[in-house]
Backbone of each chain as ProteinMPNN parsed JSONL, in Angstrom:
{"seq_chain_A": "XXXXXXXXXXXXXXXXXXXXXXXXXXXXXXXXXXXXXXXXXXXXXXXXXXXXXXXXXXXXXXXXXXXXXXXXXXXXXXXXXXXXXXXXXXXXXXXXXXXXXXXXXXXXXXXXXXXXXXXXXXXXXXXXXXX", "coords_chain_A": {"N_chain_A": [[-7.5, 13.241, -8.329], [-4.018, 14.063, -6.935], [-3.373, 15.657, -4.087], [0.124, 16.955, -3.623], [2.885, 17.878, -1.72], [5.58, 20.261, -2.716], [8.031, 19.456, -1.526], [7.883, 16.747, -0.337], [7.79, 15.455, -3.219], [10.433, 15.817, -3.563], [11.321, 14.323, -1.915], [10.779, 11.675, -3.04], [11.928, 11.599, -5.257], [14.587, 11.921, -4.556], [14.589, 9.872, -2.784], [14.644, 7.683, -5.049], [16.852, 8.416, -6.63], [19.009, 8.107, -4.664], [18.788, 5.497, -4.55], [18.695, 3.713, -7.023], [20.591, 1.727, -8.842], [18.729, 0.091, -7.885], [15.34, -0.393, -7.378], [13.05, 1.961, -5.879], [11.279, 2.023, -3.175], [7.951, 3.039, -1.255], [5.695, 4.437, 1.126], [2.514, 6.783, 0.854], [1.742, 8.943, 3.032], [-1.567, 10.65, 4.446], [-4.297, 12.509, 4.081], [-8.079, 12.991, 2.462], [-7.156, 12.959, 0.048], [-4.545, 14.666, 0.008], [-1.294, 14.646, 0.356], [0.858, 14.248, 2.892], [3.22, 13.198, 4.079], [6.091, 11.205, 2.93], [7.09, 7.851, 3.256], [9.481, 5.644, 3.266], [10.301, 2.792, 2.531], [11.789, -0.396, 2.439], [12.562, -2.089, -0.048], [12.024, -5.459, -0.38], [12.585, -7.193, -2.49], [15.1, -6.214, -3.554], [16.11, -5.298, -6.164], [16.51, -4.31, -9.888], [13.934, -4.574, -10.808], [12.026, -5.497, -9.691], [9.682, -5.003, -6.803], [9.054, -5.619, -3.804], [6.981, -5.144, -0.473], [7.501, -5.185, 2.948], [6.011, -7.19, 5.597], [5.618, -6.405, 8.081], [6.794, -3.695, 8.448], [5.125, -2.866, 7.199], [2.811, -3.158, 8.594], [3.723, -1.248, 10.573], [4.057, 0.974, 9.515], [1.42, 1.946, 8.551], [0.147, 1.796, 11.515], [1.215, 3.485, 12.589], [0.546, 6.022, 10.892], [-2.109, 6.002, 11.287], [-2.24, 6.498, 14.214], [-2.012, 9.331, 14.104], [-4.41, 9.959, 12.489], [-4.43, 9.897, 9.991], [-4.156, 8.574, 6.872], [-3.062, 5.121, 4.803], [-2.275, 6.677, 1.645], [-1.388, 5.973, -1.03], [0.535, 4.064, -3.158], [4.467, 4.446, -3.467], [6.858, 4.363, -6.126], [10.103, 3.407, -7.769], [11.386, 3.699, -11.375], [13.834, 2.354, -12.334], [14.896, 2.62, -14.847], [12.586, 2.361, -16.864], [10.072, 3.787, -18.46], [7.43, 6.346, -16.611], [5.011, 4.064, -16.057], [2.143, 1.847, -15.354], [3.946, -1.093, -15.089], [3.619, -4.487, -16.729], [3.469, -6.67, -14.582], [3.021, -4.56, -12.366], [0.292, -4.153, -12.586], [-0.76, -6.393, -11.92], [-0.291, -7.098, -9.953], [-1.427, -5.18, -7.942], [-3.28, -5.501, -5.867], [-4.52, -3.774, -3.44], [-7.369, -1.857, -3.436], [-7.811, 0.575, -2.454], [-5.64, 2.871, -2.534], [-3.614, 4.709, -4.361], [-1.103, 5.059, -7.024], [2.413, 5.894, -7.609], [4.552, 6.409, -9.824], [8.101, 6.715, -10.283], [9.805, 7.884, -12.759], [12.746, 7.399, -14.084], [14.365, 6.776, -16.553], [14.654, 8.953, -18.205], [16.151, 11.967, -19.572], [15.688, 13.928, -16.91], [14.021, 13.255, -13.92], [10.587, 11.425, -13.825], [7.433, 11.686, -12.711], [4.347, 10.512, -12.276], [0.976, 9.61, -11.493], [-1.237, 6.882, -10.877], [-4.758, 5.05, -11.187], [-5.493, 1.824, -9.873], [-7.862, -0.338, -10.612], [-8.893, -3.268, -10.332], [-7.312, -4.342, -12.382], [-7.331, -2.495, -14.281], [-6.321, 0.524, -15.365], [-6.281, 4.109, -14.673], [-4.976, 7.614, -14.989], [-3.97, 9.148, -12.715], [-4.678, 13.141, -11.958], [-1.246, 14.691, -10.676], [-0.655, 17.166, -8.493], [1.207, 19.8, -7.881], [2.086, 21.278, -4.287]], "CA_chain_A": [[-6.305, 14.071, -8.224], [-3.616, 14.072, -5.347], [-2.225, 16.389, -4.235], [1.519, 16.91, -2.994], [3.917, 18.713, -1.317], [6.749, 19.735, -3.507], [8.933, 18.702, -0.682], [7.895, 14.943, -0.937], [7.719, 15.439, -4.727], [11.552, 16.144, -4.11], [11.708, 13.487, -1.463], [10.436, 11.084, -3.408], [13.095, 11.957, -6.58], [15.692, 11.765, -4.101], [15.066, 8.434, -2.765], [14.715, 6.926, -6.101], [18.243, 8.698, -7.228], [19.606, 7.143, -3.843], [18.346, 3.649, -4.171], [18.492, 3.682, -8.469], [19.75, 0.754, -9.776], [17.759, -0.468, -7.184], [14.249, 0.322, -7.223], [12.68, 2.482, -4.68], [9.664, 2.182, -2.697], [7.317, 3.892, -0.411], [3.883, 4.959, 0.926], [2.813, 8.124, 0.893], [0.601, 9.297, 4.043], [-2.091, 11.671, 3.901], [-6.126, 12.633, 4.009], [-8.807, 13.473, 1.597], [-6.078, 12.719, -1.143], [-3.803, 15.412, 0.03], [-0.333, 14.182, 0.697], [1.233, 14.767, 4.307], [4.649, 13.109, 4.084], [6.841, 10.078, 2.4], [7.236, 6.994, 4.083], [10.224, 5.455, 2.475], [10.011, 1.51, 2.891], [12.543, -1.128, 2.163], [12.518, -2.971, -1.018], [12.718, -6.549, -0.1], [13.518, -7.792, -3.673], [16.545, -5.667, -4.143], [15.773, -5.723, -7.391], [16.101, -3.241, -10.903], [13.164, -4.832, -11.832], [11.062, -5.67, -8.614], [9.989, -4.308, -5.426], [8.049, -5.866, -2.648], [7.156, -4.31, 0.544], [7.773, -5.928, 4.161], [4.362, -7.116, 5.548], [6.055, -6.077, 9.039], [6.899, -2.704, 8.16], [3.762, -2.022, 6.391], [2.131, -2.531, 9.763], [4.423, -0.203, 11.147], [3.431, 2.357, 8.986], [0.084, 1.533, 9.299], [-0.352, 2.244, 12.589], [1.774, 4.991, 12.664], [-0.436, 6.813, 10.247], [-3.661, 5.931, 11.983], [-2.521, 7.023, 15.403], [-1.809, 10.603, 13.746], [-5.583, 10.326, 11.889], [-3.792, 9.803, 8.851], [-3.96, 7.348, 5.553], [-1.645, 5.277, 3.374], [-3.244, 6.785, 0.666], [-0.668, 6.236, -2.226], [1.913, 3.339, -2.559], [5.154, 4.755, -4.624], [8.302, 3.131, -6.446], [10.886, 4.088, -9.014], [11.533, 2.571, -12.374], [15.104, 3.115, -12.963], [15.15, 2.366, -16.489], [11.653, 2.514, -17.655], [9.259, 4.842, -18.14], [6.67, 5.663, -15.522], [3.946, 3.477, -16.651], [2.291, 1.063, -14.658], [4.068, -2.476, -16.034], [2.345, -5.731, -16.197], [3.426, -6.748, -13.282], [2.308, -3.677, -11.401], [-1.338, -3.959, -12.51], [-1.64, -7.691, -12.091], [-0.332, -6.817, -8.377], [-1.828, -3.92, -7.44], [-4.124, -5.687, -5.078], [-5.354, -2.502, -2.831], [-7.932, -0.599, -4.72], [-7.687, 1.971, -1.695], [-4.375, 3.424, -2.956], [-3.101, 5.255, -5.82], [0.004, 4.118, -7.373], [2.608, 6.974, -8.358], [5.449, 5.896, -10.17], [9.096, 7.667, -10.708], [11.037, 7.028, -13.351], [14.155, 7.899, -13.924], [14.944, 6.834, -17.651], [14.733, 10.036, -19.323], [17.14, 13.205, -18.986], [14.987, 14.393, -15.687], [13.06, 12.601, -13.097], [9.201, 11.97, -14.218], [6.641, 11.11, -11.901], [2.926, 10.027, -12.504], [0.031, 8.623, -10.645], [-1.91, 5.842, -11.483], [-5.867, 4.458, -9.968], [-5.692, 0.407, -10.615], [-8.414, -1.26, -10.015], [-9.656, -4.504, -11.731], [-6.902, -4.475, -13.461], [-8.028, -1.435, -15.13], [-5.427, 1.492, -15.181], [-6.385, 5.564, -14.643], [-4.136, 7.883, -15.126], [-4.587, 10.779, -11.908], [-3.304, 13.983, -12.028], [-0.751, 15.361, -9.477], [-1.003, 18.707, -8.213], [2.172, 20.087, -6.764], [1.615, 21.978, -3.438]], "C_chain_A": [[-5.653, 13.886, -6.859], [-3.013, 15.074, -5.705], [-1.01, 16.417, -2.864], [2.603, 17.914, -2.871], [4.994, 18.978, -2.067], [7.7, 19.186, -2.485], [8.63, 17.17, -0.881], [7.868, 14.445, -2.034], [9.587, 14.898, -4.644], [12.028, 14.67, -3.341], [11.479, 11.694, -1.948], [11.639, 10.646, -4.716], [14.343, 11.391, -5.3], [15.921, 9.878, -3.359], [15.215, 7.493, -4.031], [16.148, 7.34, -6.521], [19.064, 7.964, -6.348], [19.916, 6.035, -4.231], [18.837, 3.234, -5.931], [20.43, 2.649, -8.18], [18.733, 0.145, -9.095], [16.175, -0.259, -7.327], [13.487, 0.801, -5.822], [11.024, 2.362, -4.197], [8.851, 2.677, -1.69], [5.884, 3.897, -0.399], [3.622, 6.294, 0.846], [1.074, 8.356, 2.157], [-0.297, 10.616, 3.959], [-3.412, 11.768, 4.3], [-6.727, 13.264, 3.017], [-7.988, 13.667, 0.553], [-5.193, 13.639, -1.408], [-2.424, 14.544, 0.864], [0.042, 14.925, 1.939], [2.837, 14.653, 4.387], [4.692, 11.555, 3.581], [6.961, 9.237, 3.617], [8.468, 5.996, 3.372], [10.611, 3.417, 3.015], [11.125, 0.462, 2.116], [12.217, -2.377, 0.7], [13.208, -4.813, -0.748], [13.11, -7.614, -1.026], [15.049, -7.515, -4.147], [16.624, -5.482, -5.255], [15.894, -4.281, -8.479], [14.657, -3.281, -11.176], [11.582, -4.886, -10.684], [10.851, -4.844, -7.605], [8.608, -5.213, -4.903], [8.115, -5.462, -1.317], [7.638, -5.505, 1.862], [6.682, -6.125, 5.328], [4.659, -6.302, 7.162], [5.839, -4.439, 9.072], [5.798, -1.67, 7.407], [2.702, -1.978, 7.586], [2.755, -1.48, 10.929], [3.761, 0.874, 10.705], [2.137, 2.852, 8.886], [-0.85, 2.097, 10.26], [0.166, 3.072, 13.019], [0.511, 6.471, 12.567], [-1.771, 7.273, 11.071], [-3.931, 6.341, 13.366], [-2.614, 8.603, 15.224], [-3.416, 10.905, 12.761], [-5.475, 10.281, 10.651], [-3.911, 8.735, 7.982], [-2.93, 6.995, 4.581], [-2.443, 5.603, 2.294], [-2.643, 6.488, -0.879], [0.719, 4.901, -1.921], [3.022, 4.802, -3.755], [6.184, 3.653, -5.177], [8.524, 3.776, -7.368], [11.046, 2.977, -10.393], [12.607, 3.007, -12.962], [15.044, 3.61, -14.266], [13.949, 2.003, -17.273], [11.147, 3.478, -17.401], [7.719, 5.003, -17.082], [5.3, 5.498, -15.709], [3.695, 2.582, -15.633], [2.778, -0.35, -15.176], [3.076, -3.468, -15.926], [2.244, -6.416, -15.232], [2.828, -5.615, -11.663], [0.44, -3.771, -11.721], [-1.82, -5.211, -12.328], [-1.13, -7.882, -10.465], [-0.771, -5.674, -7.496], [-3.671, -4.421, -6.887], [-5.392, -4.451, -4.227], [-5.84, -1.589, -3.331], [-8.109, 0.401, -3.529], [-6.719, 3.06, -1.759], [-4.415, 3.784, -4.149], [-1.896, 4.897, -6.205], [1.033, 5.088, -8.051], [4.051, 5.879, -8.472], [6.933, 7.088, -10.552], [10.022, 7.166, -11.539], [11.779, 7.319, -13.674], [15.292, 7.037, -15.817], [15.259, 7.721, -18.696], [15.587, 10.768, -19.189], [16.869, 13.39, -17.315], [14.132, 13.637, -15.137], [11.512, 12.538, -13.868], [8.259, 11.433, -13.383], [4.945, 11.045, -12.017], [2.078, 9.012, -11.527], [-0.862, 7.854, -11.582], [-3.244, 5.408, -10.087], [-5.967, 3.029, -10.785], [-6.505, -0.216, -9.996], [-9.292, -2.541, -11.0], [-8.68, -4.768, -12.681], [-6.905, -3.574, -14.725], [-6.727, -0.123, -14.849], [-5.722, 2.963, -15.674], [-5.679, 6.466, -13.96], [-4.743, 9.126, -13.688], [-4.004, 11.462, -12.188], [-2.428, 14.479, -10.89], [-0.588, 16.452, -9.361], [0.151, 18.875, -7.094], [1.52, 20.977, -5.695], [2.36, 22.377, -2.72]], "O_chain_A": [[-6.292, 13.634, -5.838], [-2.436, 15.466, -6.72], [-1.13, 16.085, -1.685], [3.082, 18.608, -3.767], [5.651, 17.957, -2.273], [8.212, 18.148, -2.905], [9.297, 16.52, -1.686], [7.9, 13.223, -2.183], [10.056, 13.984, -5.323], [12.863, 13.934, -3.866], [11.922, 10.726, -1.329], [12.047, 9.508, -4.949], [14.851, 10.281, -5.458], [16.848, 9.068, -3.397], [15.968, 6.525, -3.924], [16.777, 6.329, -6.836], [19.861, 7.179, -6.862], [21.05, 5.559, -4.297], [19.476, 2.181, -5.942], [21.257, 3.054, -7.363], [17.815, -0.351, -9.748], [16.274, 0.962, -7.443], [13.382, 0.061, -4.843], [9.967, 2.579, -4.789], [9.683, 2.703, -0.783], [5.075, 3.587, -1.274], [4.601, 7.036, 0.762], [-0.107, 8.028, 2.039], [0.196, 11.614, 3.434], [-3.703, 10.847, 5.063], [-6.073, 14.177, 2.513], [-8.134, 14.775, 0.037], [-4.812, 13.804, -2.567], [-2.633, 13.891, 1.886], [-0.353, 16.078, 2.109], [3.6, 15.582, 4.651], [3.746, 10.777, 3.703], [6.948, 9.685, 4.763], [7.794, 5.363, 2.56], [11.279, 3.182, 4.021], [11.201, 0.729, 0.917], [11.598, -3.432, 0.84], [14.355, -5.241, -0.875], [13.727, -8.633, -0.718], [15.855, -8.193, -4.784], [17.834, -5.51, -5.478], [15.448, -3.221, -8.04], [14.086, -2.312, -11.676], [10.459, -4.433, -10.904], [11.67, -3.953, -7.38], [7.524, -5.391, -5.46], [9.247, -5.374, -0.84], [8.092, -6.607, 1.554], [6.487, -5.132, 6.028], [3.769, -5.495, 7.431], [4.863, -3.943, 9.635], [5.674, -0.468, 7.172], [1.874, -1.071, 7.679], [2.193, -1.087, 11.951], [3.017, 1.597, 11.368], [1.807, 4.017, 9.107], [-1.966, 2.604, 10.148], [-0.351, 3.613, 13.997], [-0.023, 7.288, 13.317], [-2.254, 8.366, 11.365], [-5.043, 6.537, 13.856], [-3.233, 9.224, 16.088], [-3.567, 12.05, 12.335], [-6.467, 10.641, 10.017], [-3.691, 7.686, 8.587], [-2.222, 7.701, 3.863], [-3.332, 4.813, 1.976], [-3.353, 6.742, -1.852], [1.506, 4.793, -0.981], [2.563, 5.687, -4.477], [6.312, 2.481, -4.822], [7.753, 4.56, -7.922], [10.859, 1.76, -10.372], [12.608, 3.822, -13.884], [15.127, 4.773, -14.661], [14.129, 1.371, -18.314], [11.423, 4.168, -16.42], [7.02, 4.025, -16.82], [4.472, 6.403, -15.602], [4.639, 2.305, -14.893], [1.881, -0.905, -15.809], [2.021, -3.432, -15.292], [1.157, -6.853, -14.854], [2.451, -5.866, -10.519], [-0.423, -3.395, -10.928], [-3.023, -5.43, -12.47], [-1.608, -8.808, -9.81], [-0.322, -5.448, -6.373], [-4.762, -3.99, -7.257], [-6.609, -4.342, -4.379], [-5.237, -0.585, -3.708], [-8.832, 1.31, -3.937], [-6.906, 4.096, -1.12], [-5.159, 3.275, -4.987], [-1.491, 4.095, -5.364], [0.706, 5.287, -9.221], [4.469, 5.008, -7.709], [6.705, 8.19, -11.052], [10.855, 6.295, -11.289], [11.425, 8.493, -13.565], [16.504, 6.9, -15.985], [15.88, 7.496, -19.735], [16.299, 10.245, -18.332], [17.735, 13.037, -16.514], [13.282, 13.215, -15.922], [11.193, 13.543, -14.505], [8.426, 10.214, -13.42], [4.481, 12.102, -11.589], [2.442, 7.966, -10.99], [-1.143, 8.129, -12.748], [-3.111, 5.383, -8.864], [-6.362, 2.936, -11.947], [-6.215, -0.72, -8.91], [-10.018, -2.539, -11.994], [-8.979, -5.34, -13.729], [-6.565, -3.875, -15.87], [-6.332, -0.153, -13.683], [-5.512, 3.222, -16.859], [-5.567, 6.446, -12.734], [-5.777, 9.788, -13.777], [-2.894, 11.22, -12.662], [-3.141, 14.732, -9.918], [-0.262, 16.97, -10.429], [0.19, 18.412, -5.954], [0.446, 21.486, -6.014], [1.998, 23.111, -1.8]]}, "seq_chain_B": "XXXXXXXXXXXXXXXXXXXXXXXXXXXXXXXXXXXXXXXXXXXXXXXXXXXXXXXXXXXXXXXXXXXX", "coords_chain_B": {"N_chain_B": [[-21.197, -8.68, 18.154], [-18.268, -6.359, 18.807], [-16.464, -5.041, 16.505], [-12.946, -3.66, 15.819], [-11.779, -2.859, 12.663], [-8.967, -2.263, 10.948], [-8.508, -0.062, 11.976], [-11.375, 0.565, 12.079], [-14.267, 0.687, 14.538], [-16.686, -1.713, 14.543], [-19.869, -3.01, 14.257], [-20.373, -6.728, 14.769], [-22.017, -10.38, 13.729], [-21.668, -12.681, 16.126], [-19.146, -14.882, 16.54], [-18.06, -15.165, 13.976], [-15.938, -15.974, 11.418], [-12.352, -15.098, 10.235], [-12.022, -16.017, 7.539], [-14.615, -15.087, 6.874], [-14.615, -12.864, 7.664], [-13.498, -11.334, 6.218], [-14.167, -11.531, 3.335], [-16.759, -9.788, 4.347], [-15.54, -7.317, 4.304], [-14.939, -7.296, 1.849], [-12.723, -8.456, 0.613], [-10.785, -9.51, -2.552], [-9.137, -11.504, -2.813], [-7.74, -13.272, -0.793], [-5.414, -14.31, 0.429], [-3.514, -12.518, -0.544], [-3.462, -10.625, 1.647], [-1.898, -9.649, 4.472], [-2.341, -10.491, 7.628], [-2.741, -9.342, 10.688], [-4.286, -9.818, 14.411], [-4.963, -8.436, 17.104], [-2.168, -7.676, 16.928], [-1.005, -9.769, 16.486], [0.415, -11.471, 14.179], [-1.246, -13.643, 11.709], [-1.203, -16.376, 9.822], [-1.472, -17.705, 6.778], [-2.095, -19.938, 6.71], [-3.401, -20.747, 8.787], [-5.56, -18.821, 8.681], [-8.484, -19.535, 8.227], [-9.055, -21.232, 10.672], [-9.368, -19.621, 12.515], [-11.921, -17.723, 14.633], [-13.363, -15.048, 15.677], [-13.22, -12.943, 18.309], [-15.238, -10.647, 20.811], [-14.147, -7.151, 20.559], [-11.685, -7.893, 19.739], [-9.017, -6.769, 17.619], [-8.58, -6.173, 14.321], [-6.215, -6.082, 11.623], [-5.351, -5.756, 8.056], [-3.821, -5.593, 5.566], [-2.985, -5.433, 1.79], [-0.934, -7.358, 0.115], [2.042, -5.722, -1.296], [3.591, -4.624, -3.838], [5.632, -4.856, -6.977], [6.383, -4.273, -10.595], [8.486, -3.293, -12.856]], "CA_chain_B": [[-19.769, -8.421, 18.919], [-17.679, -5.186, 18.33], [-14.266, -5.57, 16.614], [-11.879, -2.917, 15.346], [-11.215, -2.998, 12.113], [-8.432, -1.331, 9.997], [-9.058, 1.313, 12.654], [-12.73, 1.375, 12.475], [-14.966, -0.362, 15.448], [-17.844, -2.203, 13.916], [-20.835, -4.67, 14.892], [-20.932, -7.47, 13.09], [-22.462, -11.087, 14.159], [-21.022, -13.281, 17.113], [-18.399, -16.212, 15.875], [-17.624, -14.997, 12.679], [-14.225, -16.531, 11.415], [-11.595, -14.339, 9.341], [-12.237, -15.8, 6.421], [-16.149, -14.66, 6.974], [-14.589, -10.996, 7.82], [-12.298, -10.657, 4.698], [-15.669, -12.016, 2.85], [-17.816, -8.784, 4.276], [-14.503, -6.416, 3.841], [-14.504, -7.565, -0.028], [-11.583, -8.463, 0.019], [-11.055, -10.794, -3.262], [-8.033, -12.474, -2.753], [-7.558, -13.174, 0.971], [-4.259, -15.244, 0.296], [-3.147, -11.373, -0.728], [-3.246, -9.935, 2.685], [-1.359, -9.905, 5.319], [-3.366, -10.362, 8.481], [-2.68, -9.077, 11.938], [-5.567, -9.413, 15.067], [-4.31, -7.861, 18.484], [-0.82, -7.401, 16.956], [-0.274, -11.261, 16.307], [0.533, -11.843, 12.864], [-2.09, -14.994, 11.58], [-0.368, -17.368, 8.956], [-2.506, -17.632, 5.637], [-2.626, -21.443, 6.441], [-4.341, -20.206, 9.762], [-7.158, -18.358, 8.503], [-9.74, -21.145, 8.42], [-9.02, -21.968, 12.118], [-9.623, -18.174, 13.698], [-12.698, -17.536, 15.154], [-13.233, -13.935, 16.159], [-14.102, -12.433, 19.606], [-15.706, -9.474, 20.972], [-13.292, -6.765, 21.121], [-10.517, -7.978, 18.616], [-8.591, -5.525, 16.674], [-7.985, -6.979, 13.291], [-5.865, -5.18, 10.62], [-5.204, -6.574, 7.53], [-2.707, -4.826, 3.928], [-2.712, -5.92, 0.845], [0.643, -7.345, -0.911], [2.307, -4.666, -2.139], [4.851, -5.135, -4.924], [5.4, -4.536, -8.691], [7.623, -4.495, -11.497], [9.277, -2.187, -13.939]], "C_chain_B": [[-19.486, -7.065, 18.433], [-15.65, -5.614, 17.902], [-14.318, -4.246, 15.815], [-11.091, -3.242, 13.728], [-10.276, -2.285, 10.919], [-8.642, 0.114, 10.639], [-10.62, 1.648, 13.029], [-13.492, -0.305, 13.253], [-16.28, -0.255, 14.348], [-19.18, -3.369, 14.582], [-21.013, -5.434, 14.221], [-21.219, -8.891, 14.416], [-21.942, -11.907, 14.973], [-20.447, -14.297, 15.93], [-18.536, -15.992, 14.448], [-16.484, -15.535, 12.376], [-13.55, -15.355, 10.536], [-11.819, -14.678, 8.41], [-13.543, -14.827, 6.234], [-16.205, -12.972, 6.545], [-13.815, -10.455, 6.541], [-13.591, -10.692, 3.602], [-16.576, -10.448, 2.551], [-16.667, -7.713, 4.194], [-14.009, -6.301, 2.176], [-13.036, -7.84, 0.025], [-11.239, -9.583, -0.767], [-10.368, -11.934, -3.297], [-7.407, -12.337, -1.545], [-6.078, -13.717, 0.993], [-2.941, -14.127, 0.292], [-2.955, -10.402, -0.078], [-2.613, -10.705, 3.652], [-2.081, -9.216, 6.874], [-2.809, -9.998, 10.486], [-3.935, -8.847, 13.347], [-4.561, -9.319, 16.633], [-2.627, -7.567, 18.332], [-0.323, -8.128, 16.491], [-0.58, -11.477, 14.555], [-0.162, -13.124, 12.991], [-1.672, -15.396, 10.333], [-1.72, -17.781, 7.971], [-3.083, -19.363, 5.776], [-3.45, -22.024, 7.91], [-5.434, -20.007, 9.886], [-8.332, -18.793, 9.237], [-9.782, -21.227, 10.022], [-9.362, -20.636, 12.963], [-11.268, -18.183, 13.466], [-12.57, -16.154, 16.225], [-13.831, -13.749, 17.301], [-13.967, -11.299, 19.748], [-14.603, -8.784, 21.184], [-11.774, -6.99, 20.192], [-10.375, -7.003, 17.691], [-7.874, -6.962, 15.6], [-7.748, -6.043, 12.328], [-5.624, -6.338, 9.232], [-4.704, -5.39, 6.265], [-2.668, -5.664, 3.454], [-1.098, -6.058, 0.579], [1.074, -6.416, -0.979], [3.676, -4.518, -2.643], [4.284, -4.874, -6.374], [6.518, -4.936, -9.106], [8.024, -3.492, -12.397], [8.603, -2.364, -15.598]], "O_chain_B": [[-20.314, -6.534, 17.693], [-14.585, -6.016, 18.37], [-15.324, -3.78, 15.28], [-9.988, -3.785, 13.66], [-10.873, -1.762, 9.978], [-8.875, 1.157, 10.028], [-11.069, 2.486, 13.811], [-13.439, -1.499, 12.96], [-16.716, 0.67, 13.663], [-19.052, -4.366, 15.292], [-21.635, -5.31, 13.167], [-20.884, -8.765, 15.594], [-21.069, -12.261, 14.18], [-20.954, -14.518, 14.83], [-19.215, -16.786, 13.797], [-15.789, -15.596, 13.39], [-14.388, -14.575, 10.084], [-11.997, -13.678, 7.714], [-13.463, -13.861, 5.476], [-16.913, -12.23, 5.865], [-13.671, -9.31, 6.112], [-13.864, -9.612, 3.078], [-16.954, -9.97, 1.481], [-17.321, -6.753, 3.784], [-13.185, -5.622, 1.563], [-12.282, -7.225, -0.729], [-11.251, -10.674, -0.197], [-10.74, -13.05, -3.661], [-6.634, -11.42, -1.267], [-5.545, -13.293, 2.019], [-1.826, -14.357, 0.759], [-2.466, -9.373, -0.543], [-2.639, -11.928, 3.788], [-2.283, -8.042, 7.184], [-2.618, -10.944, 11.25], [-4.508, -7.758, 13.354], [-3.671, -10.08, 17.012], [-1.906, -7.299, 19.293], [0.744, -7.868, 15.936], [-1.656, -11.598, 13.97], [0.027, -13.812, 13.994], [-1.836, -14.473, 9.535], [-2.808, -18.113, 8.443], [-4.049, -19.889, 5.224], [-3.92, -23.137, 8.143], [-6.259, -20.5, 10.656], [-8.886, -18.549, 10.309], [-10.924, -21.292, 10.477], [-9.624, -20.78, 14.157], [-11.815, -18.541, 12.423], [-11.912, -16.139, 17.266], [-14.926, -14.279, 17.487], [-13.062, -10.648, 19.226], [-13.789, -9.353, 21.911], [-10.922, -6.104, 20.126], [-11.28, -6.456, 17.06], [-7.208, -7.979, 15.793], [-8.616, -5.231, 12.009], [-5.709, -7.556, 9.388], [-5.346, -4.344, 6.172], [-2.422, -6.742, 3.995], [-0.243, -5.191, 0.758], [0.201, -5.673, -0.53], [4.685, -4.326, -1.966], [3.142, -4.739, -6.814], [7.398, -5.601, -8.56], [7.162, -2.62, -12.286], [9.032, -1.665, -16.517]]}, "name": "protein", "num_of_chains": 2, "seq": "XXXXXXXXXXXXXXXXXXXXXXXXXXXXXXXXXXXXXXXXXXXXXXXXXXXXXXXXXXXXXXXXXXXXXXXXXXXXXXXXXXXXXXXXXXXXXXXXXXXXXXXXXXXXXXXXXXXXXXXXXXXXXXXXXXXXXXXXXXXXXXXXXXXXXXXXXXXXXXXXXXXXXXXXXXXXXXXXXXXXXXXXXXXXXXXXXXXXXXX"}
């Protein structure tokens, strides 16, 4: 389970409505799988369909985190126009089994957001716990 | 030696190389991180050629990308 602030719940919705057609992406910082705050990270595909991070910027955040005692504990990203599932491309890249993987998607009436634990290729569903 | 890694200091055996350390870090697909030691970004076609010393901070993130 993680849990999360509704504030980064909202901040999380809001960058994806921002960025949408684009897809949005982010880490989410935190300890003992409690969320702390959004990290909102540049999509360097530009992409509806893609997102890759910026290996630069991911050591930014990085060491941000870690000077504050803090973990990326969660990547995120939006899926304009699908639902938020992990695709096949997200589970056949979802390298870091230290992360959780929450997805927002934004094809339905209302925002929907879900976490995901991928490891192996294997996909479990977490739950999120507003806070 | 003592290196730093990912934040945490460790002891591990003199002249180890990076591949060696990605090796005892599990990490399965080394080609899949992006490697930083004292700050200096190390080039995947690098690897092979580092040789660690006492005292090195080495970080290292996975890829991180998807798709819809």
């Amino acid at each position: 389970m993680i849990k999360m602030p509704q504030s980064v719940y909202d901040e999380i919705v809001a960058h994806a409505l921002k960025d949408t057609p684009i897809e949005a992406c982010g880490y989410l910082a935190g300890i003992n799988g409690e969320v702390k705050y959004a990290i909102p990270m540049k999509n360097t595909d530009a992409s509806n369909e893609h997102f890759s991070f910026d290996p630069q910027e991911q050591f930014d955040a990085f060491k941000k985190t870690q000077k504050e005692g803090l973990r990326l504990i969660s990547v995120y990203h939006s899926h304009p126009e699908t639902p938020a599932r992990p695709s096949e491309e997200d589970i056949r890249l979802a390298y870091d089994p230290n992360v959780s993987y929450v997805i927002v998607s934004l094809a339905g009436e209302t925002p929907d957001m879900k976490s995901f634990i991928i490891k192996n290729k294997t996909v479990e569903k977490e739950e999120i716990e507003i806070i | 030696m003592k290196l730093t890694i990912n934040g945490d200091t460790k002891e591990l055996k003199d002249g180890i190389s990076l591949p060696e350390l990605l090796i005892i870090e599990n990490v399965e697909q080394p080609d899949m991180v992006s490697v930083q030691i004292n700050d200096e970004f190390i080039r995947q076609d690098e690897h092979t050629n580092v040789v660690l010393k006492d005292g090195d901070e080495i970080n290292f993130l996975y890829f991180m990308g998807g798709g819809a």
